[in-house]
Residue frames relative to the residue before (quaternion, step in Angstrom):
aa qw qx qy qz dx dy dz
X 1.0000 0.0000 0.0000 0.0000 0.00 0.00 0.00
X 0.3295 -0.7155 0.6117 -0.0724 3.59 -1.09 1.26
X 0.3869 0.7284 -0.5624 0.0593 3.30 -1.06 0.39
X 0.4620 -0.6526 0.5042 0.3263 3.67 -1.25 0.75
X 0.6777 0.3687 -0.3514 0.5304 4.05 0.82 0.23
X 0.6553 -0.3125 0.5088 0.4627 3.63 -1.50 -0.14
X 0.5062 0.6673 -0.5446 -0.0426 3.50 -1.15 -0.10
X 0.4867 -0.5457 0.5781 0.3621 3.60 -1.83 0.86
X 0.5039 -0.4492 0.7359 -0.0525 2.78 -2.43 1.37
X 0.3815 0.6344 -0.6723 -0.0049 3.17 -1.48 0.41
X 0.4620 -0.6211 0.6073 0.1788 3.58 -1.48 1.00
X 0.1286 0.6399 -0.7508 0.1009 3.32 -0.91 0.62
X 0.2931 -0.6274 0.7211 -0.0194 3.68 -1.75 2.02
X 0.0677 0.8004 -0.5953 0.0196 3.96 -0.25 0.48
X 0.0022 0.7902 -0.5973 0.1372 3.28 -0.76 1.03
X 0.7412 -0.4561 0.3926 0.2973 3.60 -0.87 0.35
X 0.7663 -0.0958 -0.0119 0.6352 3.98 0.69 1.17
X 0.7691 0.3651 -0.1934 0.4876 3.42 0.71 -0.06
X 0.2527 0.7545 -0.5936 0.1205 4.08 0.00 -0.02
X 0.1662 -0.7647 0.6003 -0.1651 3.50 -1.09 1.20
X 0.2352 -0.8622 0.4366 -0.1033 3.82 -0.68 1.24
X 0.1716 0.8738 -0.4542 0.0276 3.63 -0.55 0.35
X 0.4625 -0.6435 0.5452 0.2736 3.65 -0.92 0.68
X 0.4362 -0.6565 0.5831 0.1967 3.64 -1.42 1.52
X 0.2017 -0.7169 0.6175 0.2530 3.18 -0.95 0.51
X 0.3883 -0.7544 0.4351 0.3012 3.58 -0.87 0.96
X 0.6800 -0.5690 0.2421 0.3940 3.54 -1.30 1.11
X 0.8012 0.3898 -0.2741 0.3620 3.53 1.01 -0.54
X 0.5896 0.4708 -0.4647 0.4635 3.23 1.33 0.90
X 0.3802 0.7672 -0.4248 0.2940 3.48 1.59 0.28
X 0.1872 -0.8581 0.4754 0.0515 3.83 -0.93 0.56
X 0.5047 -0.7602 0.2460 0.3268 3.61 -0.63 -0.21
X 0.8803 0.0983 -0.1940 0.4217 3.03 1.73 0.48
X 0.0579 0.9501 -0.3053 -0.0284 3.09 -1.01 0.86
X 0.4272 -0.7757 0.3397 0.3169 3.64 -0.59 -0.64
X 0.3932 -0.7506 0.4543 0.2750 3.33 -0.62 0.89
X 0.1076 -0.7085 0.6969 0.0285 3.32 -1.21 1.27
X 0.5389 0.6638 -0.4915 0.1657 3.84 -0.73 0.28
X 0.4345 -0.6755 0.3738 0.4638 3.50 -0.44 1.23
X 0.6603 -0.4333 0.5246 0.3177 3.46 -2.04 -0.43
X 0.6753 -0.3287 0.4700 0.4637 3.23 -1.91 0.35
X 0.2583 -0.5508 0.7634 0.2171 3.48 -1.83 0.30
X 0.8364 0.4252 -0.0791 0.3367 3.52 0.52 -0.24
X 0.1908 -0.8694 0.4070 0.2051 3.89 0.31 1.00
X 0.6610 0.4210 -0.2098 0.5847 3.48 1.32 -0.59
X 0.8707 0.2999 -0.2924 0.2579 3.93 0.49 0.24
X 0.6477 0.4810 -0.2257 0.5461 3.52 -0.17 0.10
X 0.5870 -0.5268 0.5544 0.2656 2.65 -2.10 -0.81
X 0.3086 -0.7831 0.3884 0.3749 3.94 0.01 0.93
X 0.6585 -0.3542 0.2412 0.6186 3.59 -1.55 -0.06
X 0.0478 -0.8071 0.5677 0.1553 2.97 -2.13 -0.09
X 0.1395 -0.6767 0.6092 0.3891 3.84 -0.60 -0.56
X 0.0964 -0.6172 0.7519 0.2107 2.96 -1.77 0.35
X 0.1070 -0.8056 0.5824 0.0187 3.93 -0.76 0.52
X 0.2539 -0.7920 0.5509 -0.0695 3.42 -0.64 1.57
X 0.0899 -0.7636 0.6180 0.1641 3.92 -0.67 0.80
X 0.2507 -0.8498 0.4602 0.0574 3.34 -0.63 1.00
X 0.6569 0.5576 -0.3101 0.4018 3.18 1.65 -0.10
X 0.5406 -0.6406 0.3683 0.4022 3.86 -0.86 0.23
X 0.7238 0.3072 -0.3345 0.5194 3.57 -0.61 0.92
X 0.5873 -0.5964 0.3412 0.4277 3.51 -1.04 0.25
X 0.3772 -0.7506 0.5368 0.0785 3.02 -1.52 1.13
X 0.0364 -0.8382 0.5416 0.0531 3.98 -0.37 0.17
X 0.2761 -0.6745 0.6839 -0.0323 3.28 -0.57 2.32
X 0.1469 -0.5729 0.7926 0.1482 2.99 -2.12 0.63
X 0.1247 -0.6819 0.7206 0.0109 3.29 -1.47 0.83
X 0.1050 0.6635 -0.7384 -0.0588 3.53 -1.37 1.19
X 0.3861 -0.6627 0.6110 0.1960 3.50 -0.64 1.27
X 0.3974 -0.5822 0.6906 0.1617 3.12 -1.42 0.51
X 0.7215 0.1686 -0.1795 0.6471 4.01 0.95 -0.36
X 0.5143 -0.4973 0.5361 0.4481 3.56 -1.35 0.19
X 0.1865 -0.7688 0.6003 0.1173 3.58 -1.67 0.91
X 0.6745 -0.5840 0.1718 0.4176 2.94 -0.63 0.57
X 0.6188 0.4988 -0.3168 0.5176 4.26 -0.71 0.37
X 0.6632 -0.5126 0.3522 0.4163 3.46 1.13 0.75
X 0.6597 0.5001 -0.4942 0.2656 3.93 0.28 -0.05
X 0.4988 -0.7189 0.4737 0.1000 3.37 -0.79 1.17
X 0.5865 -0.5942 0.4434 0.3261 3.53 -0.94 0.92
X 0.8138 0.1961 -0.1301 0.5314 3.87 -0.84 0.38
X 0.6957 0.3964 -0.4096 0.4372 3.53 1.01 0.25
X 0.4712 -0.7162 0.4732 0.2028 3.68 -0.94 1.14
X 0.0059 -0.7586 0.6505 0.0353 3.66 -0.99 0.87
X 0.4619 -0.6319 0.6172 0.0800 3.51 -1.59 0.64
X 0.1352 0.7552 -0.6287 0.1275 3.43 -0.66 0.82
X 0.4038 -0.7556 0.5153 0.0230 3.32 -0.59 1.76
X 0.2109 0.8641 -0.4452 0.1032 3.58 -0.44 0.84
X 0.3148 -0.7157 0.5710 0.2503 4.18 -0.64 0.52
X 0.6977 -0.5380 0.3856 0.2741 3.05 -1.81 0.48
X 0.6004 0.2201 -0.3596 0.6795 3.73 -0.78 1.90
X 0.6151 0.5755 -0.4377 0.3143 3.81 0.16 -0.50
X 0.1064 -0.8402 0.5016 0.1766 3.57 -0.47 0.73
X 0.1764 -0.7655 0.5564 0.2707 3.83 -0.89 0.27
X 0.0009 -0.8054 0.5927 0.0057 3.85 -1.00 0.56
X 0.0140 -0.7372 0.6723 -0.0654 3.31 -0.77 1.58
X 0.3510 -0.6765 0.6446 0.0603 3.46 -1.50 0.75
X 0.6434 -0.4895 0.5461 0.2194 3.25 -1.77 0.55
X 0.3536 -0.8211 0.3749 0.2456 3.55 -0.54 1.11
X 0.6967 0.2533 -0.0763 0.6668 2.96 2.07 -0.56
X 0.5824 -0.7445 0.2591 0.1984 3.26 -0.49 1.62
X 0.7226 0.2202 -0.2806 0.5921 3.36 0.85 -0.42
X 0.3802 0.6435 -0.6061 0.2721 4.46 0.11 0.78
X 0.2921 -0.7265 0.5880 0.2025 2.93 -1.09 0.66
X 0.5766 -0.7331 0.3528 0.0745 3.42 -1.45 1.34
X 0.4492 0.6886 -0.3954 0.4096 2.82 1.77 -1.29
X 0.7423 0.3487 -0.4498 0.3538 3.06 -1.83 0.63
X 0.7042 0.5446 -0.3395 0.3038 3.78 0.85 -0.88
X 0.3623 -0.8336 0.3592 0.2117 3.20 -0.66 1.34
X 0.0782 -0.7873 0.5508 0.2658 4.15 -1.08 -0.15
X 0.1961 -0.7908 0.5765 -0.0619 3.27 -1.02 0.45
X 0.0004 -0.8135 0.5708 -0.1115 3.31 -0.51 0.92
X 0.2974 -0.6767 0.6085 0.2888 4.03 -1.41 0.58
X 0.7053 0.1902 -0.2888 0.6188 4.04 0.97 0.54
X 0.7363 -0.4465 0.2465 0.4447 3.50 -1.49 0.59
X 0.0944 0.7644 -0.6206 -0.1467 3.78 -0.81 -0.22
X 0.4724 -0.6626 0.5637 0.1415 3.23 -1.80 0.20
X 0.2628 -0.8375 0.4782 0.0285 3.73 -0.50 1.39
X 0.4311 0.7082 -0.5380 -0.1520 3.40 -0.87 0.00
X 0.4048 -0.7577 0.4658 0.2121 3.50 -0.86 0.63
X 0.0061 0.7663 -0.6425 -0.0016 3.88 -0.60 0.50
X 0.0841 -0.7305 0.6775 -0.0127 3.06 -2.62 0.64
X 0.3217 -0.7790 0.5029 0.1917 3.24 -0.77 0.67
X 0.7783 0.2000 0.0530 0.5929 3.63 -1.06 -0.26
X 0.4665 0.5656 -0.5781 0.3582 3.49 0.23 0.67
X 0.1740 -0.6579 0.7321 -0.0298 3.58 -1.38 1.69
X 0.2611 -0.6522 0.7037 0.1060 3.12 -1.39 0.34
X 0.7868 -0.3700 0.1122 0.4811 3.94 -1.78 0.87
X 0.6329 0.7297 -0.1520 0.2095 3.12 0.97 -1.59
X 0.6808 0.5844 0.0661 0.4366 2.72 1.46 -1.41
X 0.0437 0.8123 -0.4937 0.3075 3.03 1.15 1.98
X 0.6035 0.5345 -0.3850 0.4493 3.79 0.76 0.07
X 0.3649 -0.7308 0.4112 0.4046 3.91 1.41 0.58
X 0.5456 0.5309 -0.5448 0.3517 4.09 0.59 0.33
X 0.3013 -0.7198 0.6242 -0.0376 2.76 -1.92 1.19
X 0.0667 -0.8746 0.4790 0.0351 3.37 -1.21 0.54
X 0.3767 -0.7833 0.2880 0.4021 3.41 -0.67 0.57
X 0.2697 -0.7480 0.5329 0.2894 3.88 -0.84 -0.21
X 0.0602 -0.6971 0.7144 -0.0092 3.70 -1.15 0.20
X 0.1182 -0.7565 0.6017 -0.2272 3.06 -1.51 1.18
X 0.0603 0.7505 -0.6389 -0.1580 3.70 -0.50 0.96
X 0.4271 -0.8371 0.2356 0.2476 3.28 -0.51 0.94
X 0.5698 -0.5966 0.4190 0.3793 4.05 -0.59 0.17
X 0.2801 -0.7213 0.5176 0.3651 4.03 -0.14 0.80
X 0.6216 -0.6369 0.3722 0.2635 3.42 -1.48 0.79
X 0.6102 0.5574 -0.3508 0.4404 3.37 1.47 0.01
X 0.5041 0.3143 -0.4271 0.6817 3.87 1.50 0.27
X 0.5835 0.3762 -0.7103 0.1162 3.31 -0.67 0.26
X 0.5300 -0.6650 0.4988 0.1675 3.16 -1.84 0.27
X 0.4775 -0.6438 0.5053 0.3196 3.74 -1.17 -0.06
X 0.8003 0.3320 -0.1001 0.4893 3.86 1.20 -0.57
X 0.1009 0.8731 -0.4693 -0.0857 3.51 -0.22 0.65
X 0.1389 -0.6354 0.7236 0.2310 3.68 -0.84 -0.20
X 0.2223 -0.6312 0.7423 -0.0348 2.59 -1.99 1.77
X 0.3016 -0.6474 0.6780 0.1739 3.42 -1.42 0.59
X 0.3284 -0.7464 0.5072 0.2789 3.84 -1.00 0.67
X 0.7766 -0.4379 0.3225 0.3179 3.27 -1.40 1.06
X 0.4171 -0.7373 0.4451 0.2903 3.42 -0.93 0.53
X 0.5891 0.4785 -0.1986 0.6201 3.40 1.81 -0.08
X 0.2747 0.7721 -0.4083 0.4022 3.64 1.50 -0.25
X 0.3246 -0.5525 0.7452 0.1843 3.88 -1.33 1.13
X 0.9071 0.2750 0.1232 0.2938 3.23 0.49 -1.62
X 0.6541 -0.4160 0.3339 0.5362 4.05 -0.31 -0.15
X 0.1186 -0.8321 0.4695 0.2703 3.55 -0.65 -0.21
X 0.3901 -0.8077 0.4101 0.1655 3.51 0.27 1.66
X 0.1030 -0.5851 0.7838 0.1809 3.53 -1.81 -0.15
């Protein structure tokens, strides 16, 4: 997406019971590394498991390392780094080898800017005593903006503060 003004992006995945949103990050706030945060399937027998999809946004070829933190699927082993050679628009997508692991933790890396997003299906959380699932999506934040201090705001359903 192009445009001759400023403007907000948003992604939005709708499905039947389950619809799920995210903020674009704009190409010039993109970086070269990061980390996948996004909970796990709740489910071994439905859906789709976690994934990344990773986008190279720059012109010429770009070359991402990935070290999962879980094996993905195609034989790559947790704690072992892989390379995946890619041009500008090209998109890479790797999957959990086991449907219900959780990705978080797996790192990307890239020698030109790139674009992250992490996703989950069927994924419930503690709370989530009514057996429904939902899916989640995320473009992620490069690891060179993150920060050391946040302010949280408490839930609007919150008893209590919500801590970090």
């Amino acid at each position: 997406i192009r445009s001759d003004n400023p403007i907000s992006v948003y992604g939005l995945d709708w499905i039947n019971a389950s619809t799920d949103a995210w903020t674009a990050i704009p190409t010039a706030s993109l970086g070269y590394t990061y980390m996948a945060n996004i909970p796990p399937s709740g489910d071994s027998n439905q859906g789709s498991a976690s994934n990344l999809q990773i986008v190279a946004t720059e012109p010429g070829t770009t070359t991402v390392t990935v070290t999962p933190s879980v094996a993905l699927v195609g034989g790559r082993s947790a704690g072992t780094p892989f390379n995946v050679s890619l041009t500008q628009g090209q998109v890479y997508k790797t999957t959990v080898a086991t449907r219900t692991a959780d990705i978080s933790g797996t790192k990307i890396s890239a020698d030109r800017k790139i674009a992250v997003i992490n996703s989950s299906f069927f994924v419930t959380t503690p709370q989530g005593t009514t057996g429904a699932y939902d899916q989640t999506f995320e473009q992620l934040i490069p690891m060179e903006t993150w920060g050391t201090e946040y302010l949280v705001a408490r839930g609007a359903t919150s008893a209590q503060a919500d801590t970090l």
